[in-house]
C-alpha positions in Angstrom: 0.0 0.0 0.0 2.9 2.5 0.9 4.6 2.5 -3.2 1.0 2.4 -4.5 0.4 6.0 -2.5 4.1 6.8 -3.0 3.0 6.2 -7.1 0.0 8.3 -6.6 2.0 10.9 -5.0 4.7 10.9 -7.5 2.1 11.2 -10.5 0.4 13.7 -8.8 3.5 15.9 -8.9 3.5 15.7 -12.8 0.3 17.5 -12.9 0.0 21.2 -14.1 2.0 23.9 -12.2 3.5 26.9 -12.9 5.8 26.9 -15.7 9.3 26.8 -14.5 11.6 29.2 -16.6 12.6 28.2 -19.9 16.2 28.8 -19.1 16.0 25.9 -16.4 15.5 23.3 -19.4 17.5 24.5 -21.7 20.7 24.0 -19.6 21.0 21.0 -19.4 22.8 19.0 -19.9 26.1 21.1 -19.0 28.4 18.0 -19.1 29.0 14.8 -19.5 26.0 12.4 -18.2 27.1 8.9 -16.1 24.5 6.4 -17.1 25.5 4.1 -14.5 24.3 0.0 -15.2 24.0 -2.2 -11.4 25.6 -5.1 -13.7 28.7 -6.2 -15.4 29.4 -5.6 -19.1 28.6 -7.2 -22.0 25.2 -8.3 -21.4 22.0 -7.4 -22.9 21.1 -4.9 -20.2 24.5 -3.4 -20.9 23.7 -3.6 -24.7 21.0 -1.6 -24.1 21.9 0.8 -22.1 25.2 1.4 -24.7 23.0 1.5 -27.3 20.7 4.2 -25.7 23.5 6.2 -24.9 25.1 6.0 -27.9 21.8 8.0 -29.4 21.3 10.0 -25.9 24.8 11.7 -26.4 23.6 12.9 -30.1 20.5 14.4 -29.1 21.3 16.0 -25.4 24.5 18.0 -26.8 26.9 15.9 -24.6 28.7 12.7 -23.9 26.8 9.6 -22.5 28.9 7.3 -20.6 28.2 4.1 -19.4 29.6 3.4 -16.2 29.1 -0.3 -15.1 28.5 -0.9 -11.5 27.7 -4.8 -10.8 27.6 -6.6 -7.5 24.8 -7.2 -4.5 21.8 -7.5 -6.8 22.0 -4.5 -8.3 22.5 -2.4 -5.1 25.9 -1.0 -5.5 25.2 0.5 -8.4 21.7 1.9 -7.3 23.3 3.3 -4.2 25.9 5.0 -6.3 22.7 7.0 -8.3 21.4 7.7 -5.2 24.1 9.7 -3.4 24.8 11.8 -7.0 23.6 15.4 -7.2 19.9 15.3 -8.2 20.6 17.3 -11.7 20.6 14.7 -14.2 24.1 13.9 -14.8 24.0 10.8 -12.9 21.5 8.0 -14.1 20.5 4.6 -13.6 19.9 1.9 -16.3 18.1 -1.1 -14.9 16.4 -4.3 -15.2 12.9 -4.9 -13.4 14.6 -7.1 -11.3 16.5 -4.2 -9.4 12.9 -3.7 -7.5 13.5 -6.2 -5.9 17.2 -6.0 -4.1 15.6 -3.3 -1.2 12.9 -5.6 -0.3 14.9 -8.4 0.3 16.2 -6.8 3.9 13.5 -6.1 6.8 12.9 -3.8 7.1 13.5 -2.8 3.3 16.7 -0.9 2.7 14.8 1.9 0.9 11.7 3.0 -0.9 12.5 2.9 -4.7 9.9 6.0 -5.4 10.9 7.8 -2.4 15.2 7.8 -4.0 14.5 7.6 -7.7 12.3 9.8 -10.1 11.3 7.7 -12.9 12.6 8.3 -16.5 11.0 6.0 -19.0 11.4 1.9 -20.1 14.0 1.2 -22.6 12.9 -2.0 -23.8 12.1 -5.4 -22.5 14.4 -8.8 -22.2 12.6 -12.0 -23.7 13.6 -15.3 -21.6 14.5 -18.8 -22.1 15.2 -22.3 -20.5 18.7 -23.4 -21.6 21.0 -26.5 -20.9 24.2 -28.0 -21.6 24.2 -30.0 -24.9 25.7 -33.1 -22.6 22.6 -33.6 -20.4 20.1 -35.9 -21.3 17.6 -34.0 -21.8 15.8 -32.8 -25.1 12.3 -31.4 -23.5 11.5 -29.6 -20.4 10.0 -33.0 -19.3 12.9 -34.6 -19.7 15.0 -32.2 -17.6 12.0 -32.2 -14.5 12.4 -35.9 -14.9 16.4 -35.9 -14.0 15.9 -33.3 -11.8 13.5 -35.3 -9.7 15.9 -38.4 -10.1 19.1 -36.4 -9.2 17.8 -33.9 -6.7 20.8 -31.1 -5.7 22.8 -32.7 -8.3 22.1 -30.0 -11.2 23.5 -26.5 -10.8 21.5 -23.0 -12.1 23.2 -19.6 -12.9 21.5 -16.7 -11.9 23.1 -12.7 -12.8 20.0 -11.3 -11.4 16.8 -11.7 -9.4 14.4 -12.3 -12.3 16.2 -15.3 -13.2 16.1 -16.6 -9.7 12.8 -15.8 -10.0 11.9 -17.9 -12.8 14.6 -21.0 -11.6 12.7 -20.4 -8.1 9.0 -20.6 -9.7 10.1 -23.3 -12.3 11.3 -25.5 -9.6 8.2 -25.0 -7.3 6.0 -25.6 -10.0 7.7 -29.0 -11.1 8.6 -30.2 -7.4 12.3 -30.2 -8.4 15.6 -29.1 -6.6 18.6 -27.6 -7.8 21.6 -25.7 -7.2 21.7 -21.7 -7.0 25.2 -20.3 -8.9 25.0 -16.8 -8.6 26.9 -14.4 -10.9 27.4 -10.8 -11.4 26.1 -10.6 -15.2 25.3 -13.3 -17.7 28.4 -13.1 -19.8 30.3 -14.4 -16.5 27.6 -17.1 -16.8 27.9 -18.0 -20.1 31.4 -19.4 -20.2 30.4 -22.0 -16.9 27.3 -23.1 -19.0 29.4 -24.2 -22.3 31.6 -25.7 -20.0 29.4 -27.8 -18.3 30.2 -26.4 -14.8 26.7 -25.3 -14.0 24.1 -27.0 -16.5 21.1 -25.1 -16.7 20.2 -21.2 -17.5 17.2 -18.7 -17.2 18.3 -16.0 -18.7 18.1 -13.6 -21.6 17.3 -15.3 -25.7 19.9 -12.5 -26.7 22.5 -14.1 -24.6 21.9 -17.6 -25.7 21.0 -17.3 -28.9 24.5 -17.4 -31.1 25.6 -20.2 -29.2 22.4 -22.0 -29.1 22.6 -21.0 -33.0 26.1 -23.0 -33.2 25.1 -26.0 -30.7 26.8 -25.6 -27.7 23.9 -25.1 -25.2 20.2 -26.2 -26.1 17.5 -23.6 -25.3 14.2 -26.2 -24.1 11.1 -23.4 -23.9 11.5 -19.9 -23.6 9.3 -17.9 -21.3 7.0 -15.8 -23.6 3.2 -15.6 -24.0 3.7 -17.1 -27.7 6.5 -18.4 -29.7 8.9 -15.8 -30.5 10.2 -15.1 -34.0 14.3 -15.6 -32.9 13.1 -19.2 -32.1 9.8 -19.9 -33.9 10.4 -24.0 -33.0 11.3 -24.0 -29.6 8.2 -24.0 -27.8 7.1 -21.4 -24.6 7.2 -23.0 -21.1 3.2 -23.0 -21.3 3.4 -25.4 -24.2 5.5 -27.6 -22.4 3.6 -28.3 -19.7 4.6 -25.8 -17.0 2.4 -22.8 -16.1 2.9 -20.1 -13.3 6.5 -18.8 -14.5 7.1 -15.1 -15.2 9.0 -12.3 -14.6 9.3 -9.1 -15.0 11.9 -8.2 -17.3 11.8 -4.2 -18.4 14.6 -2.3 -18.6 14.6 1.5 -17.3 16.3 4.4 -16.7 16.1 6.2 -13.3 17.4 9.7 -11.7 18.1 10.6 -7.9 15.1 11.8 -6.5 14.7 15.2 -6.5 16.0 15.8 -10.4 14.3 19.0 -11.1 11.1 18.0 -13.7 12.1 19.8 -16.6 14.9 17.6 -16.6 13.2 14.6 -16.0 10.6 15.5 -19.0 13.3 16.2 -21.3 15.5 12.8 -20.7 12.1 11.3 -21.1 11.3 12.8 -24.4 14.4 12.2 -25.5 14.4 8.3 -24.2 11.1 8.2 -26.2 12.3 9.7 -29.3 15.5 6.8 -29.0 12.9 4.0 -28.3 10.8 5.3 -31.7 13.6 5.4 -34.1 13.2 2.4 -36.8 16.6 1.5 -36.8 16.5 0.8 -32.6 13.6 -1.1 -32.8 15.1 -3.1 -35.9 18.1 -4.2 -33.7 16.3 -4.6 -30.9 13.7 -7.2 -32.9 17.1 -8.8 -34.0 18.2 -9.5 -30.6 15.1 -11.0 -29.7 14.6 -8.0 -27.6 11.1 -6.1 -27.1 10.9 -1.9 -28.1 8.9 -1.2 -25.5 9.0 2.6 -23.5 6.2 4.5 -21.4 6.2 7.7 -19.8 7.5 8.7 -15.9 4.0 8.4 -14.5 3.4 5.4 -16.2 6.2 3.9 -15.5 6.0 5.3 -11.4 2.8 2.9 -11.7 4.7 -0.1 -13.0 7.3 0.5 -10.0 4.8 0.6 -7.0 2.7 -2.3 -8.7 5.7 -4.6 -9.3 7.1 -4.0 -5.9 4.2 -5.4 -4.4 4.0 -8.1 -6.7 8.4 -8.7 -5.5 7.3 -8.4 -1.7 4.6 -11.2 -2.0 7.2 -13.7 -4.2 10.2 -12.6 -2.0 8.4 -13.8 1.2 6.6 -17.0 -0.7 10.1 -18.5 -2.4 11.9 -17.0 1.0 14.6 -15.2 -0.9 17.3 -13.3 0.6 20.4 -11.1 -0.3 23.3 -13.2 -0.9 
């Protein structure tokens, strides 16, 4: 109830006031902006937030640079946005997931709406199931059936806390038990998996899809509504017999609270205008990626309802902080 009224309050602040001066706007940006990503680099958050800054520093006048920040579930690098000036040159570029990293301490380490002033969503992360080409398995009832036989004995990679959501619902919903790995990004993951050291993934299609392209790891079901066009045979998790798994996986940039709104409405515009070009939602279909943005209030919304929805699942699968 608290984020939903903290919502409310923050969309209320985005109704009509007196016109702050024109000047105010128009300054910024005076300098470079730090757009700083709560995980390692070389994954398909990173992608995305490289790629988005790439056309950020064309249209606001002034370098965007990425600034990668990984480690405790996201929260180093959201604590890092939160102690920088509220003026717009420090930013946050974030999976969904990163809701859920205060909520895992009680009481919660902050209130995400109370330290950040939404921006906008820069896309959305399609999921899969993926395994090492050695295990025998070929379905997703295959691998619940090892799992069940060989209980503990399989090991699962997780770079953030959507995919331990979806390994945690998964192995609720098939009365299985395996091993939690966890990493800082996927692309530290990725190297164990084709190894064989850990032998099964949730995690992005992007990430898995050259090598699941080439053979060395075999994606069973990915975790869409429908089969997606980057793997029109592999069929969703739904099809294969196991319902109840989802996550959220948005991506979405952030300020320090307190960023005056004319420069919150202008990064918004401009993350809008970015998200609507042809050629970023080309590459973004490529990558098996969704174009997908919405505005601050709207996306204020999505923050207080999804941290609800994170407090219920933390306390049901009993996650914790590592």
């Amino acid at each position: 109830m608290r984020v939903l009224i903290t919502a409310f309050l923050f969309v209320m602040s985005f109704l009509p006031a007196a016109a702050p001066p024109a000047h105010a706007q128009d300054a910024y940006p005076s300098k470079a902006v730090r757009l700083v990503v709560p995980l390692a680099s070389g994954g398909p958050t990173d992608f995305l937030a490289r790629m988005v800054a790439q056309h950020l520093s064309r249209s606001l006048g002034q370098p965007v640079v990425v600034d990668n920040k990984p480690g405790a579930d996201g929260a180093i690098g959201a604590r890092e946005v939160m102690s920088a000036p509220a003026d717009g040159h420090t930013l946050l570029f974030t999976p969904g997931s990163m809701l859920a990293a205060p909520l895992q301490a009680r009481p919660p380490a902050f209130d995400w709406l109370s330290e950040f002033a939404p921006i906008g969503k820069a896309g959305r992360l399609s999921f899969c199931l993926v395994v090492h080409p050695d295990l025998p398995v070929r379905t997703v009832a295959d691998l619940v059936a090892y799992a069940r036989a060989n209980p503990d004995k399989l090991s699962f990679s997780t770079a953030t806390l959507s995919e331990l959501m979806a390994a945690s619902q998964f192995m609720k919903a098939t009365d299985t038990r395996m091993v939690r790995v966890p990493y800082k990004g996927g692309t530290q993951a990725m190297p164990d998996l084709l190894a064989g050291r850990i032998q099964v993934m949730f995690g992005p299609v992007s990430l898995v899809l050259p090598h699941a392209r080439s053979g060395a790891v075999r994606v069973l079901a990915t975790l869409l509504p429908q089969r997606g066009a980057a793997l029109p045979d592999v069929p969703t998790l739904a099809e294969a017999g196991v319902a109840g798994v989802s996550v959220p996986t948005w991506q979405s940039v952030f300020a320090p609270a307190r960023t005056p709104r004319p420069v919150v409405d202008r990064l918004a515009g401009e993350l809008a205008a970015v998200m609507s070009k042809p050629e970023v939602r080309a590459e973004l279909e490529r990558r098996a990626m969704l174009p997908e943005t919405d505005s601050p209030q709207a996306l204020a919304i999505t923050v207080a309802q999804d941290q609800a929805a994170w407090t219920r699942l933390i306390a049901e699968y009993k996650l914790g902080a590592e």
